[in-house]
gemmi code that builds the backbone of each chain (N, CA, C; Angstrom):
import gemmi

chains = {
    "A": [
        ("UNK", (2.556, -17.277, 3.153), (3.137, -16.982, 4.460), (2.016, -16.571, 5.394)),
        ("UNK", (1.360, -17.458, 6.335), (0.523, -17.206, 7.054), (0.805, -16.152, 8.268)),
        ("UNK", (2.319, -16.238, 8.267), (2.486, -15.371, 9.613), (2.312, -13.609, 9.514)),
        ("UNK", (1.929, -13.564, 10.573), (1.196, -12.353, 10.617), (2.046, -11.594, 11.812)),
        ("UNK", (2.860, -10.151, 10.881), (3.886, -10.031, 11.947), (3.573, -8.459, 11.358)),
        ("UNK", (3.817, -7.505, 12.557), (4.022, -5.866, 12.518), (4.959, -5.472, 11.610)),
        ("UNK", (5.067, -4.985, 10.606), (6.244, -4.415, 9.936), (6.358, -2.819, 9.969)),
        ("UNK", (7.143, -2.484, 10.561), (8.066, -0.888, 11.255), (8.802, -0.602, 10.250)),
        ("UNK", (8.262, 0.588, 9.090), (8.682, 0.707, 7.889), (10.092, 1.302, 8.138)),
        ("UNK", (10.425, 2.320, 9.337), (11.375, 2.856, 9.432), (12.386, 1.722, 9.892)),
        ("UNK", (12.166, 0.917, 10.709), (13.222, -0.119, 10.976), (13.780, -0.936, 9.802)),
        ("UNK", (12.882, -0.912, 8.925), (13.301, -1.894, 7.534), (13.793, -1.181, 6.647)),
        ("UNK", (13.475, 0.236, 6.556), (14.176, 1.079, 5.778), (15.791, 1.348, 6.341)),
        ("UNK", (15.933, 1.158, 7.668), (17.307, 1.298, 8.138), (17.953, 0.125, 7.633)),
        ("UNK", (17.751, -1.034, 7.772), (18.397, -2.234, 7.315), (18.650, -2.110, 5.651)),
        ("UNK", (18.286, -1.421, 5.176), (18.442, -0.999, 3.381), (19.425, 0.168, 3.237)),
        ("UNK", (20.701, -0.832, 2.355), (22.109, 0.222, 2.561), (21.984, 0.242, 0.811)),
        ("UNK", (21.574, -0.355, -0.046), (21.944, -0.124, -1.477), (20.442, 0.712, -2.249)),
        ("UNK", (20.647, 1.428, -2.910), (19.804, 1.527, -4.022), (19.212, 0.787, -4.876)),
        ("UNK", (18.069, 1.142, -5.251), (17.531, 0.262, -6.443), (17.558, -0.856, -6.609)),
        ("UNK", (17.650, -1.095, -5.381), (17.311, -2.909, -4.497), (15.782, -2.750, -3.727)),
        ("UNK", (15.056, -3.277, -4.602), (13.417, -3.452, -3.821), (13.786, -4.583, -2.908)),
        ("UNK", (13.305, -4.122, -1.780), (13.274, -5.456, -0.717), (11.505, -5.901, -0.200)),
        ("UNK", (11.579, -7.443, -0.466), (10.028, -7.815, -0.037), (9.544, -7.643, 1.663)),
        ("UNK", (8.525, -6.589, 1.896), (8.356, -6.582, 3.289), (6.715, -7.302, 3.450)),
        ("UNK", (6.536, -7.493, 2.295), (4.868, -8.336, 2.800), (4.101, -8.880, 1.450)),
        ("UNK", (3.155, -9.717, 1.990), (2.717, -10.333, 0.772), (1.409, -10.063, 0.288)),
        ("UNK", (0.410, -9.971, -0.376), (-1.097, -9.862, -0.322), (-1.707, -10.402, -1.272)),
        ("UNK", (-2.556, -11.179, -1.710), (-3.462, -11.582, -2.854), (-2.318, -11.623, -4.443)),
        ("UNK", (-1.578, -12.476, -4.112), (-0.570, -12.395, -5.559), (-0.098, -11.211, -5.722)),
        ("UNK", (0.245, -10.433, -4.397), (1.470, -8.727, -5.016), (2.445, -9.161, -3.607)),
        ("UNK", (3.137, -8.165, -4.337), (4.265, -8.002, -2.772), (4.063, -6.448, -2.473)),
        ("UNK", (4.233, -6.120, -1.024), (4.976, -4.687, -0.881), (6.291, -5.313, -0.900)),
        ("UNK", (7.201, -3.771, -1.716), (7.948, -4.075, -1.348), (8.572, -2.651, -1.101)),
        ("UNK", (9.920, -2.218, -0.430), (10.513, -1.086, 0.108), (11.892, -0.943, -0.571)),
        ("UNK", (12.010, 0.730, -0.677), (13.397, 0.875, -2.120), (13.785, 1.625, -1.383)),
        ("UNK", (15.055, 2.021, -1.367), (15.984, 3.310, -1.444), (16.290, 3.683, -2.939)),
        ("UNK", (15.722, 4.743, -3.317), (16.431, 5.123, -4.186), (17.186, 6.742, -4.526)),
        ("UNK", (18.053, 6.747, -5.751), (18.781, 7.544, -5.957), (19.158, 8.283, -7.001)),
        ("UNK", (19.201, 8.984, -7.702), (19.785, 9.090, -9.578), (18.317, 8.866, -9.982)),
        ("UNK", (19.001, 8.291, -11.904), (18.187, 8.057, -12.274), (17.397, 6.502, -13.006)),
        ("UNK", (16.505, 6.029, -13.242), (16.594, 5.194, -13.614), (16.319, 4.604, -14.859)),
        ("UNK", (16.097, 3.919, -15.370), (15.644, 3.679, -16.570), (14.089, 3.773, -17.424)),
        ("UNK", (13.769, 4.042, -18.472), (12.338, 4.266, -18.805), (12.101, 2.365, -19.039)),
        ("UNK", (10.873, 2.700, -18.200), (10.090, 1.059, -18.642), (9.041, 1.183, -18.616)),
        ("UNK", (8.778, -0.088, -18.858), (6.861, -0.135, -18.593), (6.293, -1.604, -18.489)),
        ("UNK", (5.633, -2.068, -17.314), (4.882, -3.293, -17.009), (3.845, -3.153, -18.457)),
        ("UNK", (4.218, -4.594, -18.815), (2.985, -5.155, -19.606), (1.716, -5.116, -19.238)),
        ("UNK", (1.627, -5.786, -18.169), (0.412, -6.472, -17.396), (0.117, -6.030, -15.634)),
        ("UNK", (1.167, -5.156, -15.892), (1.075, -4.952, -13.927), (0.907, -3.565, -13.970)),
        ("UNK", (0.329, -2.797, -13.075), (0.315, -2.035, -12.375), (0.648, -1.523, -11.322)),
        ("UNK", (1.355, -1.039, -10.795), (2.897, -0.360, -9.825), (2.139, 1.297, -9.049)),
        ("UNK", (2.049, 0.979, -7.989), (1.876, 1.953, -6.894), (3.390, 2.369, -6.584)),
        ("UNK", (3.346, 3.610, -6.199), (4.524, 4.135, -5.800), (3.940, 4.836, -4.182)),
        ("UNK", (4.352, 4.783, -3.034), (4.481, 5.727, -1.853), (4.996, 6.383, -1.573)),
        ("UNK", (5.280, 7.146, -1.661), (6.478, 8.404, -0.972), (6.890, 8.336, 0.515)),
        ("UNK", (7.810, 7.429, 1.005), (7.333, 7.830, 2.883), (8.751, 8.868, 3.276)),
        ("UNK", (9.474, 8.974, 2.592), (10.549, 10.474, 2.638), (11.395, 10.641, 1.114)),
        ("UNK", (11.178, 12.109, 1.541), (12.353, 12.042, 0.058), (11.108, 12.841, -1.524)),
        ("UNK", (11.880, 13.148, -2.368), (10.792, 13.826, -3.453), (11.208, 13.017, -4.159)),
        ("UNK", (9.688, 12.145, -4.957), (10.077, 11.562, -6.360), (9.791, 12.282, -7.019)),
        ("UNK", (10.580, 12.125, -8.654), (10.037, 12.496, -10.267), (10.028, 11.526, -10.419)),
        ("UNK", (8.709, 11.075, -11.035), (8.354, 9.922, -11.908), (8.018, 10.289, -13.359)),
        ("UNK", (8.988, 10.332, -14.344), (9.318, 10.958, -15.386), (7.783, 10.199, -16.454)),
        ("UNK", (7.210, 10.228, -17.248), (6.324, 9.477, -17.985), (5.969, 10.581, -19.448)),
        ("UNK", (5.916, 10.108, -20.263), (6.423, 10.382, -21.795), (5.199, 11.581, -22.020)),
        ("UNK", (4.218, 11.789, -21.047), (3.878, 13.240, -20.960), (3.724, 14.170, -19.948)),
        ("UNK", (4.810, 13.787, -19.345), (5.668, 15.340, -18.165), (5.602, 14.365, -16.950)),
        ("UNK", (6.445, 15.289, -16.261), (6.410, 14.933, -14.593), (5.685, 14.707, -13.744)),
        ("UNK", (5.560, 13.859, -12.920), (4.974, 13.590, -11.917), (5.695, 13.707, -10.420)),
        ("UNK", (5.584, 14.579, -9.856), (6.707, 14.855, -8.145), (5.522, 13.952, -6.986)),
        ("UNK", (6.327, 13.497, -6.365), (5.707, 12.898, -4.989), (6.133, 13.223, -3.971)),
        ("UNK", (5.868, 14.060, -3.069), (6.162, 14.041, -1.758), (5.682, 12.961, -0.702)),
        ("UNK", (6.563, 12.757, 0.193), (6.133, 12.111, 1.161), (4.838, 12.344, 2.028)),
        ("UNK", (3.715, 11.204, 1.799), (2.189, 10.890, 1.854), (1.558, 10.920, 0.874)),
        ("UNK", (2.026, 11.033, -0.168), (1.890, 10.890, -1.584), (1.596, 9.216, -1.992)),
        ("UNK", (0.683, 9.276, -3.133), (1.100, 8.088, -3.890), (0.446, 7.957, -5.414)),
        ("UNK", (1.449, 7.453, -5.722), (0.607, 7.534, -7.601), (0.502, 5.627, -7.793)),
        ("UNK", (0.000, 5.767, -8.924), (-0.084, 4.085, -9.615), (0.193, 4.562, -11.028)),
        ("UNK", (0.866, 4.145, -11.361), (0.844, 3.682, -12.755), (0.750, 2.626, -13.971)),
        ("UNK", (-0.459, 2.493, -14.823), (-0.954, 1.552, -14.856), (-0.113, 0.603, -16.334)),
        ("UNK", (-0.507, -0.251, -16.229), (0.062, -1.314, -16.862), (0.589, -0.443, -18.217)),
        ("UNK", (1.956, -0.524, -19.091), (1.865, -0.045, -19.945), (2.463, 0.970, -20.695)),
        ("UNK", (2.362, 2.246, -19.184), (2.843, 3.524, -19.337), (4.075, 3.643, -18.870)),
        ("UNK", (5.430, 4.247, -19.996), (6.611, 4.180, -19.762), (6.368, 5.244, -18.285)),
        ("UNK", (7.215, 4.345, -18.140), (7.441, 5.701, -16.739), (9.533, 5.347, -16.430)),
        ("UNK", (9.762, 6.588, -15.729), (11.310, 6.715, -15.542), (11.272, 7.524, -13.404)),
        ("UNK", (11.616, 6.711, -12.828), (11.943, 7.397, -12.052), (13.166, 8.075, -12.067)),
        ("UNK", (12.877, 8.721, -10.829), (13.642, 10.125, -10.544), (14.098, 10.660, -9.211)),
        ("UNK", (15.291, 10.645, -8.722), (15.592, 11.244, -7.324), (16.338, 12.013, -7.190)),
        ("UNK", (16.496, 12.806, -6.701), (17.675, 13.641, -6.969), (18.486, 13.505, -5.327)),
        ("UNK", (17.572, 13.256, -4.390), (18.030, 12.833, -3.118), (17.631, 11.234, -3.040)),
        ("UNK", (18.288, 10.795, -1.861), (17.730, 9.520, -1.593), (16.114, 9.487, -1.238)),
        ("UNK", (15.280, 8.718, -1.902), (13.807, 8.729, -1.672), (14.009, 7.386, -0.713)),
        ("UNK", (12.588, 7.382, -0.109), (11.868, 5.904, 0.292), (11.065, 5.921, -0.343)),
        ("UNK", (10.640, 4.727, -0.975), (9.110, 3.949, -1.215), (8.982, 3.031, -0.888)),
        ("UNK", (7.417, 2.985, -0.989), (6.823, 1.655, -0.635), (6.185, 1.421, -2.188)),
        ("UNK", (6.732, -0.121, -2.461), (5.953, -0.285, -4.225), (5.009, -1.316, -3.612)),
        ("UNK", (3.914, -1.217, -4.414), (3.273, -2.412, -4.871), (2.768, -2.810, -6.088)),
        ("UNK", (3.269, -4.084, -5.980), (2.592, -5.065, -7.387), (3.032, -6.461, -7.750)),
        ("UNK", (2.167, -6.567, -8.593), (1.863, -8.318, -8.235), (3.496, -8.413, -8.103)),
        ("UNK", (3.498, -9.983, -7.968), (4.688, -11.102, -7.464), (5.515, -10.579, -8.515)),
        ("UNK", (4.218, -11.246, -10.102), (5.383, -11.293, -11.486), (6.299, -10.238, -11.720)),
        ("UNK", (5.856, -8.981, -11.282), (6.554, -7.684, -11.784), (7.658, -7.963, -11.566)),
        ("UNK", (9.170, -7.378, -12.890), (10.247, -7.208, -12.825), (10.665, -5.582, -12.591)),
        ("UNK", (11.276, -5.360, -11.665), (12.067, -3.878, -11.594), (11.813, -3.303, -12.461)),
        ("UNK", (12.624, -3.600, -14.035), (13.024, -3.333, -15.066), (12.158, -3.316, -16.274)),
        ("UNK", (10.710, -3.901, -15.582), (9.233, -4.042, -16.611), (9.896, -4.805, -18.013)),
        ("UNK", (9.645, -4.037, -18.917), (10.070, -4.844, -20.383), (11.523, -4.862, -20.373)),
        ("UNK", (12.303, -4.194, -19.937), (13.555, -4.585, -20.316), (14.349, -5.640, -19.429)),
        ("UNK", (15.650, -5.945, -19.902), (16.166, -6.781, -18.675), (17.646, -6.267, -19.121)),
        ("UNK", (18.203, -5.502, -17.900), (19.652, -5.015, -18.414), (20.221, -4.492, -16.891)),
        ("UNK", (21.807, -4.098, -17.028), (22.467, -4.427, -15.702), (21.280, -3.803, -14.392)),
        ("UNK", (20.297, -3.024, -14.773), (19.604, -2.356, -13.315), (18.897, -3.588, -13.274)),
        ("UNK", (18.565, -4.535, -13.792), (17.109, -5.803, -13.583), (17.902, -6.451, -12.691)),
        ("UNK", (16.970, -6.720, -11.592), (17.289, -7.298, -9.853), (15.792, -8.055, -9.561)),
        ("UNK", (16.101, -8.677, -8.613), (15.339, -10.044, -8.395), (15.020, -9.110, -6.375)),
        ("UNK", (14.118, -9.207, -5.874), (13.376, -9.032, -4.810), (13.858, -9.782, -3.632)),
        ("UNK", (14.825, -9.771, -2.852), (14.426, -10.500, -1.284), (14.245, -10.038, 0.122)),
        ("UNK", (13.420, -11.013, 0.373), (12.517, -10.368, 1.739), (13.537, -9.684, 2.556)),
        ("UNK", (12.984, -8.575, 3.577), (13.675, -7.935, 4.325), (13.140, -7.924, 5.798)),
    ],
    "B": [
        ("UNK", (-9.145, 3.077, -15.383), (-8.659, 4.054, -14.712), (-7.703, 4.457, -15.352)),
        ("UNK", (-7.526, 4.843, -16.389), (-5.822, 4.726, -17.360), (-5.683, 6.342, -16.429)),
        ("UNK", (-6.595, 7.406, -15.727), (-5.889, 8.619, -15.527), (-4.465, 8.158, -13.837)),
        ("UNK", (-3.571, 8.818, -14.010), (-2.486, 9.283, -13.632), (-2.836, 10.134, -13.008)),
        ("UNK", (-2.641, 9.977, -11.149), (-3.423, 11.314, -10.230), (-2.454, 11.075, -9.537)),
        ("UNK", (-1.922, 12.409, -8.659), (-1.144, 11.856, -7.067), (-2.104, 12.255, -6.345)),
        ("UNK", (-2.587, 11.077, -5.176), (-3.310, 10.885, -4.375), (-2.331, 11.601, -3.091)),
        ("UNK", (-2.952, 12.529, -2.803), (-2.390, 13.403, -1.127), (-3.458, 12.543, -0.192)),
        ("UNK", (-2.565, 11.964, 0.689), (-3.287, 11.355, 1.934), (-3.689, 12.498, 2.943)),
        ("UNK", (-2.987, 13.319, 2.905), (-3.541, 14.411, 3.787), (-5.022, 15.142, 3.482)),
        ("UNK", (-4.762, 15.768, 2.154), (-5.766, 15.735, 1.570), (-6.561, 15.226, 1.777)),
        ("UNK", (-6.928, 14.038, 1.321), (-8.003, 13.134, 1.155), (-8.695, 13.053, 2.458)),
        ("UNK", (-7.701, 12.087, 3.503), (-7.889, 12.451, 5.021), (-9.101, 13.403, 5.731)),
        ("UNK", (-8.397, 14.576, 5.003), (-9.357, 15.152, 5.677), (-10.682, 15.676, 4.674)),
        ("UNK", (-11.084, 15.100, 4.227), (-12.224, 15.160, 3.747), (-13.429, 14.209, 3.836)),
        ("UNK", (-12.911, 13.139, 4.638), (-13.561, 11.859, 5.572), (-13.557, 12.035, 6.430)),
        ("UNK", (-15.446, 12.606, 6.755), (-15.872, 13.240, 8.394), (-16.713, 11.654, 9.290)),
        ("UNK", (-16.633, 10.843, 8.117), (-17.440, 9.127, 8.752), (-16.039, 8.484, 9.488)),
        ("UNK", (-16.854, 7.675, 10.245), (-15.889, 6.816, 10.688), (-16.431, 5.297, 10.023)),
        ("UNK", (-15.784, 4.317, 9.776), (-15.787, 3.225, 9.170), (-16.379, 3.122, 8.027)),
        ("UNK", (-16.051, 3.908, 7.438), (-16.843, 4.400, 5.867), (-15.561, 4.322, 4.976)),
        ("UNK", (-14.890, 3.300, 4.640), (-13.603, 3.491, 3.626), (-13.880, 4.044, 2.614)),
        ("UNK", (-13.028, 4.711, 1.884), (-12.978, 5.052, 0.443), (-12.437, 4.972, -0.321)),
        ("UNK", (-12.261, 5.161, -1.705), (-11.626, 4.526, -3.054), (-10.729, 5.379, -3.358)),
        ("UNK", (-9.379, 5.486, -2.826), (-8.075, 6.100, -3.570), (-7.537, 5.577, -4.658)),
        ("UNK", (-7.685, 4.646, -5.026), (-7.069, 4.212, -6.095), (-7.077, 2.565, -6.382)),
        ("UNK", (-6.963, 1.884, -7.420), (-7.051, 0.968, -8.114), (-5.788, 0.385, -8.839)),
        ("UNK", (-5.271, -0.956, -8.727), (-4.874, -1.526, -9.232), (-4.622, -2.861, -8.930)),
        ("UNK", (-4.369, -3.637, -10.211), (-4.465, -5.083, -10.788), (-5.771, -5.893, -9.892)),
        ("UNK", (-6.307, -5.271, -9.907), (-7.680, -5.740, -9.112), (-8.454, -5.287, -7.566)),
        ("UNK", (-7.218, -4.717, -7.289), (-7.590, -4.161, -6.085), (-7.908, -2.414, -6.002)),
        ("UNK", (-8.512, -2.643, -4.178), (-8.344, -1.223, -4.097), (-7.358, -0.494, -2.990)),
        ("UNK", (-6.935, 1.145, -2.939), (-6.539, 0.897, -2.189), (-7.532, 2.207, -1.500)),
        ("UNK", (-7.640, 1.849, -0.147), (-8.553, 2.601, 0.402), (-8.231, 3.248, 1.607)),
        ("UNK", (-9.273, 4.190, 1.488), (-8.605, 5.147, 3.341), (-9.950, 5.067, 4.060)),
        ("UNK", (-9.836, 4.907, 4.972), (-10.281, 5.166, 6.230), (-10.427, 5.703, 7.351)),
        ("UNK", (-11.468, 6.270, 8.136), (-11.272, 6.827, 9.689), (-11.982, 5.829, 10.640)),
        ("UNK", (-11.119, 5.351, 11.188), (-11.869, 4.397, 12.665), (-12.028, 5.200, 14.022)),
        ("UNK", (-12.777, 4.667, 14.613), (-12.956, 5.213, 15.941), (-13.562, 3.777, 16.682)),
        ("UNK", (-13.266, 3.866, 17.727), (-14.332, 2.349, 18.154), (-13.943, 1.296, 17.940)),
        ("UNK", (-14.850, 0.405, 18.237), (-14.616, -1.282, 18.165), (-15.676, -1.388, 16.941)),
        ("UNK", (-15.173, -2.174, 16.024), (-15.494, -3.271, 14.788), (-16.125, -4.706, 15.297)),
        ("UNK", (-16.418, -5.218, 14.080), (-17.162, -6.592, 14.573), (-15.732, -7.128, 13.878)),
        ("UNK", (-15.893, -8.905, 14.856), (-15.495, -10.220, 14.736), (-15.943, -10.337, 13.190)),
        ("UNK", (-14.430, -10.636, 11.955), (-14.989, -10.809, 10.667), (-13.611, -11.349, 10.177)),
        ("UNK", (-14.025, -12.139, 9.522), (-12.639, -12.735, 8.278), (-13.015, -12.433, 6.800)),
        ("UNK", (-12.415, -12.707, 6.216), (-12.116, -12.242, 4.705), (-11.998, -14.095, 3.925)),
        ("UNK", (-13.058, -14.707, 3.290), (-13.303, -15.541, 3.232), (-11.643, -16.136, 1.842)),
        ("UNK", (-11.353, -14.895, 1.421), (-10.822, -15.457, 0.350), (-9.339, -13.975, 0.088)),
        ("UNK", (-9.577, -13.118, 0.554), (-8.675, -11.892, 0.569), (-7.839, -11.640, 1.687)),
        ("UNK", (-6.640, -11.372, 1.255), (-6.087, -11.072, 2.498), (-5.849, -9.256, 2.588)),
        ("UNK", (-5.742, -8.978, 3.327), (-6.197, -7.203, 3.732), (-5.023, -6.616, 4.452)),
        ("UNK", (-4.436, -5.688, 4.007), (-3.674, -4.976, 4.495), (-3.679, -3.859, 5.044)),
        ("UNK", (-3.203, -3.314, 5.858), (-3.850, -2.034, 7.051), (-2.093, -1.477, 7.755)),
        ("UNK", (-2.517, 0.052, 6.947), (-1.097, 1.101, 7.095), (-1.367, 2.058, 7.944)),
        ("UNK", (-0.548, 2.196, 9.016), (-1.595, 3.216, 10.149), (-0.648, 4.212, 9.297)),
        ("UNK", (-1.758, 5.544, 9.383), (-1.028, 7.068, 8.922), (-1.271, 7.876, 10.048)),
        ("UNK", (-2.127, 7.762, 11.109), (-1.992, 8.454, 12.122), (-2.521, 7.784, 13.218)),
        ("UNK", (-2.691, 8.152, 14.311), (-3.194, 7.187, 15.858), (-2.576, 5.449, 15.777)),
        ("UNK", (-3.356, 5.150, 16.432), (-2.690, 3.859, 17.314), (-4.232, 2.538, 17.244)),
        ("UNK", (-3.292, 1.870, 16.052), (-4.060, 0.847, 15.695), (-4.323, -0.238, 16.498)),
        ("UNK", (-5.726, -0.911, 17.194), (-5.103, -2.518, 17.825), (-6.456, -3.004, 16.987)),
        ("UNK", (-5.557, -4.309, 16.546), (-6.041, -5.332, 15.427), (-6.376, -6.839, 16.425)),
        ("UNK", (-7.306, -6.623, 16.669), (-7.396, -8.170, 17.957), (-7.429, -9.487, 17.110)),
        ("UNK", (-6.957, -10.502, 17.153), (-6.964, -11.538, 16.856), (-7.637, -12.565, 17.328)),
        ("UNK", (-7.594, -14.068, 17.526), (-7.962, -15.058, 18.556), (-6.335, -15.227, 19.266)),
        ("UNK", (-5.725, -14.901, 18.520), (-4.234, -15.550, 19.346), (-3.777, -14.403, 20.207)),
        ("UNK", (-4.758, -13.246, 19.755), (-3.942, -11.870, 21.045), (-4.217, -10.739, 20.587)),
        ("UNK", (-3.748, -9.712, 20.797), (-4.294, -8.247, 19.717), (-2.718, -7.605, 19.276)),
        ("UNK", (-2.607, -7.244, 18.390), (-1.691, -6.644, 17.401), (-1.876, -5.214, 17.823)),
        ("UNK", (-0.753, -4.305, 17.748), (-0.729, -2.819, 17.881), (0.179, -2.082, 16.784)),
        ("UNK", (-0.483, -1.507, 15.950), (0.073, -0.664, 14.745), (0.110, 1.119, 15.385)),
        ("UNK", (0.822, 1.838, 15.355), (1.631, 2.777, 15.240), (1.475, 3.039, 13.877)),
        ("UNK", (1.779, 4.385, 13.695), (2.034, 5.276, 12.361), (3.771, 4.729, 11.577)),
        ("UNK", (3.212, 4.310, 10.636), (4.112, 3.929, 10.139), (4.377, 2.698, 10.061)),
        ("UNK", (3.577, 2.008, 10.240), (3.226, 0.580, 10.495), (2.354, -0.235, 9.856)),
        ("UNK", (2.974, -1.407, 9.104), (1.762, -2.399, 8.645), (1.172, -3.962, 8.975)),
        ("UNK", (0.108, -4.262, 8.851), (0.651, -5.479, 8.848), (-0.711, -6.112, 7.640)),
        ("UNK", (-0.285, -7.384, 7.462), (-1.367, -7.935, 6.645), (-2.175, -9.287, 6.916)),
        ("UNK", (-3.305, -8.810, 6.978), (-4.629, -9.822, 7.827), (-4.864, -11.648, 6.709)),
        ("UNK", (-3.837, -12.457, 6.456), (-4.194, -13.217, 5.799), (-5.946, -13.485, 5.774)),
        ("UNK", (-6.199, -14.213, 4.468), (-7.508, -14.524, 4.502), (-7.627, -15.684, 5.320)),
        ("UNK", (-8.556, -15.747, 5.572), (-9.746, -16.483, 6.974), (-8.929, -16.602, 8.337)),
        ("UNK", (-8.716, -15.758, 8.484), (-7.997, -14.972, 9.703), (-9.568, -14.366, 10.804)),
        ("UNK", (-10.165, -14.707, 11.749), (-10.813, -13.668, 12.456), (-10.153, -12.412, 12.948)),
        ("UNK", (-10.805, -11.217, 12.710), (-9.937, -10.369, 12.971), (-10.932, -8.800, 13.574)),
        ("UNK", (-10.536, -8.093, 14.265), (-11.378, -7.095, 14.579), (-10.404, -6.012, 15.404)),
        ("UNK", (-10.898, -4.833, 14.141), (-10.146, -3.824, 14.741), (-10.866, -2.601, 15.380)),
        ("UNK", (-9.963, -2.228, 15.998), (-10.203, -1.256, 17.448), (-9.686, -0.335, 17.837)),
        ("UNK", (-10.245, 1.272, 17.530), (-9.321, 2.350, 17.385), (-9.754, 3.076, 18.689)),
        ("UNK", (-8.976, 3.268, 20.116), (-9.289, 4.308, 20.819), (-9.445, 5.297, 20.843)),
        ("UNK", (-9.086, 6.343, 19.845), (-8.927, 7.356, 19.711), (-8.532, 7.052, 18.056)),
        ("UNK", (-9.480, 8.329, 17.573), (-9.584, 8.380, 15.797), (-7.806, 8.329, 15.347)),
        ("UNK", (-8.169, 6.812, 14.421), (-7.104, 6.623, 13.542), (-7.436, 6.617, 12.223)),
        ("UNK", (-6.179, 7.271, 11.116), (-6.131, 7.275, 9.899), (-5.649, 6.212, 9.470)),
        ("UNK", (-5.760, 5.261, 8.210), (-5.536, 3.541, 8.045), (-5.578, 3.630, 6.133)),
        ("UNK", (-4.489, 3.555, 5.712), (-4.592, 2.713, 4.069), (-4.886, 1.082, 4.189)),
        ("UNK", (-5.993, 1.105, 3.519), (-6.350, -0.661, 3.245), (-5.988, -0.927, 1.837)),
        ("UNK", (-4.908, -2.109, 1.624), (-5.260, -2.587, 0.210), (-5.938, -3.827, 0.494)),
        ("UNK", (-6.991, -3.962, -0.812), (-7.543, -5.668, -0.293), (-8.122, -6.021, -2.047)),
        ("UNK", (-8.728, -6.703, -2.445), (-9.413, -7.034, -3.589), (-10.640, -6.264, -3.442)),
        ("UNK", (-10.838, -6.104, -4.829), (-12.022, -5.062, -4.823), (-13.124, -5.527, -4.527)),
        ("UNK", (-13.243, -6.765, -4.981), (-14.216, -7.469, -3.976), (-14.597, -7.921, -2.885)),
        ("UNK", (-13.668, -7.183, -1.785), (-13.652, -7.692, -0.296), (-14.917, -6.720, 0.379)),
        ("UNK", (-15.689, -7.415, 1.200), (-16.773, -6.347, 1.675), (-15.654, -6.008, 2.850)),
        ("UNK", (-16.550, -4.762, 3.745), (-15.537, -4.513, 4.913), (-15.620, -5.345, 5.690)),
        ("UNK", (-16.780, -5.927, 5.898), (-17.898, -6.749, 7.384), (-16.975, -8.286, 6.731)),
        ("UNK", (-16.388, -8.642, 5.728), (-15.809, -10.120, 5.408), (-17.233, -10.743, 5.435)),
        ("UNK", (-17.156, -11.752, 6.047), (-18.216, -13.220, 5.840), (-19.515, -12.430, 6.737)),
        ("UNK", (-19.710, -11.281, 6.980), (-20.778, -10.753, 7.416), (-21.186, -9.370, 6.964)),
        ("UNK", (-22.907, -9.621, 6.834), (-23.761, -9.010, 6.279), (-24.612, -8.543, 7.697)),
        ("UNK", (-24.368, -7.197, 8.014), (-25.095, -6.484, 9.388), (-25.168, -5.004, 9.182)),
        ("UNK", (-25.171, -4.116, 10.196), (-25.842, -2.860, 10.059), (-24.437, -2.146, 9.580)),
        ("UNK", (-23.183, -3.043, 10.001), (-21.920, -2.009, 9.602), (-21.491, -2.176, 8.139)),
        ("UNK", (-21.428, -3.362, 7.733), (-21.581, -3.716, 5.951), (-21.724, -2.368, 5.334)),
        ("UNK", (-20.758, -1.843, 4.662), (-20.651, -0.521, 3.487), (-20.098, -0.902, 2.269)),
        ("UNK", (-20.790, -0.178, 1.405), (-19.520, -0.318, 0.085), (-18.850, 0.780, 0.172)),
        ("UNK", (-18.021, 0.882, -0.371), (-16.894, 1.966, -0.623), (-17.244, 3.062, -1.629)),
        ("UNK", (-17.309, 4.553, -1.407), (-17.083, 5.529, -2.705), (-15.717, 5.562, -3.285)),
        ("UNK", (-15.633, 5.931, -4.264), (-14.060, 6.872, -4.713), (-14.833, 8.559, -4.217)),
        ("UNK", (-13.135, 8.740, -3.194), (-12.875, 9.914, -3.321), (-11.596, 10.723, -3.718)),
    ],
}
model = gemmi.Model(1)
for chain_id, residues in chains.items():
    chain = gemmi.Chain(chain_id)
    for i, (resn, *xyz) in enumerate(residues, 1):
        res = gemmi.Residue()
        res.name, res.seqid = resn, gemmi.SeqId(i, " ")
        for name, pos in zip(("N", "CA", "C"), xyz):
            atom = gemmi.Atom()
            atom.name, atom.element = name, gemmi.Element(name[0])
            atom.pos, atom.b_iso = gemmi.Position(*pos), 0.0
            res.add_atom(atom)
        chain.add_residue(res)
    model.add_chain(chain)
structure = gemmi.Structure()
structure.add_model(model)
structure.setup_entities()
């Protein structure tokens, strides 16, 4: 996608009414950003091969990982690298901004009713 | 990099007293992602093979093009496909997340007095 357009995170975050629906807001060198609402909790996974940035732009994450918590406030950001179970965590509605490659699934190794497929926003 | 850090942009921020001196927040699937302080006008440069992404976190970004100049706001992204000419231009000191390949110089297809590599901070 050659086009080269401003993306207004808060305007795209308004257009996002469901949870734990990543929506694609941009593309870069084989990754997507992409932008979540999320809520609750989610499932423990872990990318094989990818590596997953998390942003905080409102809202507190727990990013649960099999040796203790990780909290994010908004201007925050962690990565977690290929591998490491990780479980998010909200107890309010968060925003993020994810990145990682194209291949990444939501759901990393597993595939079960939370595994969702990405479209642009 | 297997360590697990939350990167505070505020933090970090302010511990970058250079202007056009990016630095190394973090790493993944090949890239970096980096912060910056601009002030000033940049040189005319493309990215021969990377495409570059640029998140204003504070001040008022303009990204000039050949087709016109782009204006980023806080909270705002956009992404510089590769071989794009492109040159950015901060009136007043702006804060900026870059993701790009770790191999992207800043200067793109040019080697001059502004050409830096990047630290991790």
């Amino acid at each position: 996608m050659e086009t080269i357009t401003v993306v207004k995170l808060a305007e795209k975050f308004n257009l996002i009414q469901d949870y734990w629906q990543p929506r694609i807001a941009g593309e870069l060198n084989h990754s997507y950003v992409k932008l979540a609402k999320i809520k609750g909790e989610f499932v423990w996974h872990h990318h094989e091969l990818e590596d997953e940035l998390f942003l905080v732009v409102k809202g507190r994450l727990i990013i649960q990982l099999k040796t203790g918590d990780i909290i994010l406030n908004p201007g925050e950001f962690v990565i977690i690298p290929k591998g490491i179970e990780h479980r998010p965590v909200a107890e309010e509605e968060v925003q993020i901004i994810l990145i990682e490659p194209k291949t990444t699934l939501n759901t990393g190794n597993l595939h079960n009713e939370h595994t969702t497929t990405a479209d642009w926003i």
